[in-house]
Each structure stands twice: as C-alpha cells, then as structure tokens.
N, C-alpha and C positions, 0 to 999 in steps of 0.2 A: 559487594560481590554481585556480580549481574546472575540472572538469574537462564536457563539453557532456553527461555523464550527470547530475551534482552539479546545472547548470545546471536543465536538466528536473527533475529531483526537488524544486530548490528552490519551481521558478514553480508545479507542483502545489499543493506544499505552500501557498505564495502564497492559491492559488484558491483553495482550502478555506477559510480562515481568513478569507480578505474573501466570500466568496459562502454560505457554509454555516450554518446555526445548530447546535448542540451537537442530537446525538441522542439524550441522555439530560437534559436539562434542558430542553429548546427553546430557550436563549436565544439571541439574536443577538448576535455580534461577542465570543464569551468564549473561541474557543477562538483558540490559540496556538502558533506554532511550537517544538519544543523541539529542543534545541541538537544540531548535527549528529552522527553518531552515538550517537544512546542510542539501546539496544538496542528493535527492534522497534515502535518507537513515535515518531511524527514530528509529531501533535498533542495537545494537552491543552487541555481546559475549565478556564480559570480560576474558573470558579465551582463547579463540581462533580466537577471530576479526572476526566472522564472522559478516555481513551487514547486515539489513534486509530495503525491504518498509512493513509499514503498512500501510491500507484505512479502516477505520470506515465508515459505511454507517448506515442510519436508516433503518429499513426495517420492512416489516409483519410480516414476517415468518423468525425466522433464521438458516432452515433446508436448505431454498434453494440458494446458491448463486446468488445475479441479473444479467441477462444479460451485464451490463456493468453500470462501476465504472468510475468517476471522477478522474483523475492522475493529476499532478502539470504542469511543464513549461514541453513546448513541445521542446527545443530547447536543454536543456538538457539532457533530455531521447535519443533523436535524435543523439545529440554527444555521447552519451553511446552506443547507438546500433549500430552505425556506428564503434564504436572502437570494436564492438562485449563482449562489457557489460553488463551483464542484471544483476538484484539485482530479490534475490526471495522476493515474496509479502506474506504478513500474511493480510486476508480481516477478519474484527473483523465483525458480524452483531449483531446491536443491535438491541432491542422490548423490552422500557422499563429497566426494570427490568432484564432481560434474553439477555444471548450474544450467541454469537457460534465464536469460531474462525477459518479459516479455511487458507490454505496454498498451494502456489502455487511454484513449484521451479524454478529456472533460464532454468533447460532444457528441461521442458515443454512450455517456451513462446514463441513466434516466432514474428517475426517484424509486423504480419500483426492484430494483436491483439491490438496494438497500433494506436491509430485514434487522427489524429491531430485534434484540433478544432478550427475555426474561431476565426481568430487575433481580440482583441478588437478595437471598435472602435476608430475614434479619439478622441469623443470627452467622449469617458471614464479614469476615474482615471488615469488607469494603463493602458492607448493606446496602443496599438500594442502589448501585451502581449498572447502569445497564451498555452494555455493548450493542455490537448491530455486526452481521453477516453482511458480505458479498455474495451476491447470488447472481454468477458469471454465467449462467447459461443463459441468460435472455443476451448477452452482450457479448456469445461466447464470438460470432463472427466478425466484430468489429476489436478485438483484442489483437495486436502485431508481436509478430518476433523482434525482440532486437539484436542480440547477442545469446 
C-alpha cells in the first residue's frame, strides 16, 4: 500500500508524462514513468533517453513555486554532484483539484541550492539515513512554467 507521500509523488509524476513534451527532443507523449525507486530519476523520453527528477508538493497557490522542496538520499545526489551530474527537475504543485507544472534545467542549478539535512536518528527506522532540501530561491528566476 503506497504510502499519501508515494501517492503525491505518483500523480506528479502522472502530470508530467500526460501534460509535458520532452525538453530535449520536443516531442509529445515520449516521456515515461520509470519504476519506483531508481535512483534520482522518475521520467525518461522514450525517444531520446532524456532523465528527469520530478517533486510533487501540496501547496496554496500553484502560481508560485515554494522556497524549498523536500529531495531524496543526500548521499546520492552528493555523489552526482561531485561527478558534476545534475538531472533537470519538473516541480508539479498541486491545490486539489488544479496542478501547475513548472521546470528547472540542469544549467540553472548550482551545488549550493542543495541543503543536506540532518542524519536520522538512531533510534529511527531508517537510522543514519540522510536526505537534502531544495533550496529554490537562489534559482527561484531561472525556474519556467510549463503547463
């Protein structure tokens, strides 16, 4: 049973895939959900392998994107950035019934946009596991509408 964070992250992912054309081929209707976690990456263009992250968030308003987004394992992102990897982001907002998708590309982000967060504790679940924040207001004018 997915879990109402899995739920959100799915319907993002959803919206993308039906509302979006690939941003490196222009096509319509290529890109594609890939399978629940693989790392760092939540869409693929079937015609031209391009990657995407997507993040679902809930929110007020979906005109304005939030100052900063929840991202996955920090440890990974970490090893990408260090290889000088970045994956562009599609940020879905939802309110209800009404979405806005909006897109960030790889060479608008910069390493300091990326905010590690506090290792879980021990005596949590998933101990020592640490995430990392988006932290979109340094990158809030290079972020586009798409849909």
């Amino acid at each position: 049973m997915l879990t109402d964070k899995q739920v959100l992250g799915r319907k993002g992912e959803d919206l993308v895939v039906q509302k979006c054309h690939c941003p490196r081929c222009k096509r319509k209707k290529t890109l594609k959900r890939l399978p629940p976690n693989f790392k760092c990456s939540d869409v693929i263009c079937d015609f031209c392998g391009y990657l995407a992250q997507v993040k679902a968030v809930t929110v007020r308003s979906i005109e304005d994107v939030p100052d900063r987004i929840l991202g996955a394992a920090w440890g990974v992102q970490q090893d990408r950035m260090l290889a000088g990897i970045y994956l562009p982001l599609f940020i879905v907002l939802i309110n209800g019934r009404e979405s806005s998708i909006f897109y960030l590309s790889t060479d608008a982000q910069t390493p300091d946009m990326f905010v590690p967060r506090k290792p879980l504790s021990d005596s949590a679940r998933r101990a020592g596991w640490q995430g990392f924040v988006y932290d979109l207001r340094k990158v809030r004018s290079s972020v586009i509408r798409m849909a």
